[in-house]
N, C-alpha and C positions, 0 to 999 in steps of 0.2 A: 504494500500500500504506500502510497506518496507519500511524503512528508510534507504539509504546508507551513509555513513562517509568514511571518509579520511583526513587523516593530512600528507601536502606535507613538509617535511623538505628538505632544501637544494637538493630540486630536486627530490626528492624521498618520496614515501610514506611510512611513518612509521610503522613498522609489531609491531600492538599489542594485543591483548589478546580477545580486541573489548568485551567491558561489557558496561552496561547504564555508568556507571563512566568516561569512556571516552566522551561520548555523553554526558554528562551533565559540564564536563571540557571544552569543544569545545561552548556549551550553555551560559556557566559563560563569557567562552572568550570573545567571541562574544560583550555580554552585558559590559563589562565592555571594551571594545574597544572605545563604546561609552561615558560611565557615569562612574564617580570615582567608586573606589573600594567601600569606606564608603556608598556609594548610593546601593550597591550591596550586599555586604557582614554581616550580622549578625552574631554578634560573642554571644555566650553565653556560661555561666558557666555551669560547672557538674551539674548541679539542672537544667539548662534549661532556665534560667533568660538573658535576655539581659544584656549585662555587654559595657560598655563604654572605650576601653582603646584602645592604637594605635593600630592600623593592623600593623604591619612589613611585607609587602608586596611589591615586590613577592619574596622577599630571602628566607622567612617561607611561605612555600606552605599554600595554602587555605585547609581547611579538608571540602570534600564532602559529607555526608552521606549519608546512601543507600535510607531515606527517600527524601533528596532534589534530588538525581539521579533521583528516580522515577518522581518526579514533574516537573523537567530540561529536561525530555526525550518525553515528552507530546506534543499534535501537539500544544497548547496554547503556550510554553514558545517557541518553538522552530520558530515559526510561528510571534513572536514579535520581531525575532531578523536579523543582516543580514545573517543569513545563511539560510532564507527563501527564498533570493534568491542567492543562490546556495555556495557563496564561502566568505571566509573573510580572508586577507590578514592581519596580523598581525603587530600594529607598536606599539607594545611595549611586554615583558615578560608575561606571566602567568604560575603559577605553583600552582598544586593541589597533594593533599592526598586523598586517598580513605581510608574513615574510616573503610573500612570494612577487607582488608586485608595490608591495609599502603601503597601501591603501590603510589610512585608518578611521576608525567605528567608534564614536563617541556616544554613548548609551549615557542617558539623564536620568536624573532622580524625578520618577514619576514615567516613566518610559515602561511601555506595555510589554511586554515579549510573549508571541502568542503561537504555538504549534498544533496543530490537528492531523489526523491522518484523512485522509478518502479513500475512496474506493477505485477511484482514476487518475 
């Protein structure tokens, strides 16, 4: 079954490009609505090493990579979080970078994020 998305800002749903990137920023949202960022987020160096140091978040966007997309878009992570049932109203900022062409997704406090399945 499809996956539908949408992010309501200030009344209106946002016209974007719709790539897993989005769906996986809407994922991350979600998850950290609930549990701190540090609970959430791994940061690691150019080698790939877990590295320890502040997050500056959400003023320095998160970077999402097309790998974590892929695994953020999966009925597992998506199916752990509230957008499993249906809708998540946002009470605090998120902001992401898509590593893959830099794009990034400024998600507001009061921002809707809303997923449904269909039949087509």
């Amino acid at each position: 079954m499809p996956l539908n998305t949408q992010i309501i800002h200030n009344g209106e749903a946002l016209e974007l490009s719709w790539k897993d990137f989005h769906v996986a920023a809407m994922v991350m949202a979600a998850i950290m609505e609930e549990k701190p960022v540090e609970e959430v987020v791994v940061v690691r160096d150019k080698e790939g090493n877990i590295v320890d140091h502040d997050i500056n978040y959400p003023e320095e966007p998160i970077t999402v990579s097309t790998q974590e997309s892929f695994w953020l878009c999966s009925y597992p992570a998506i199916g752990n979080t509230k957008l499993n049932e249906g809708k998540v109203v946002l009470t605090k900022p998120h902001h992401f970078r898509d590593a893959y062409d830099g794009e990034i997704l400024r998600l507001e406090i009061g921002d809707e994020l809303h997923a449904w399945r269909s039949c087509r």
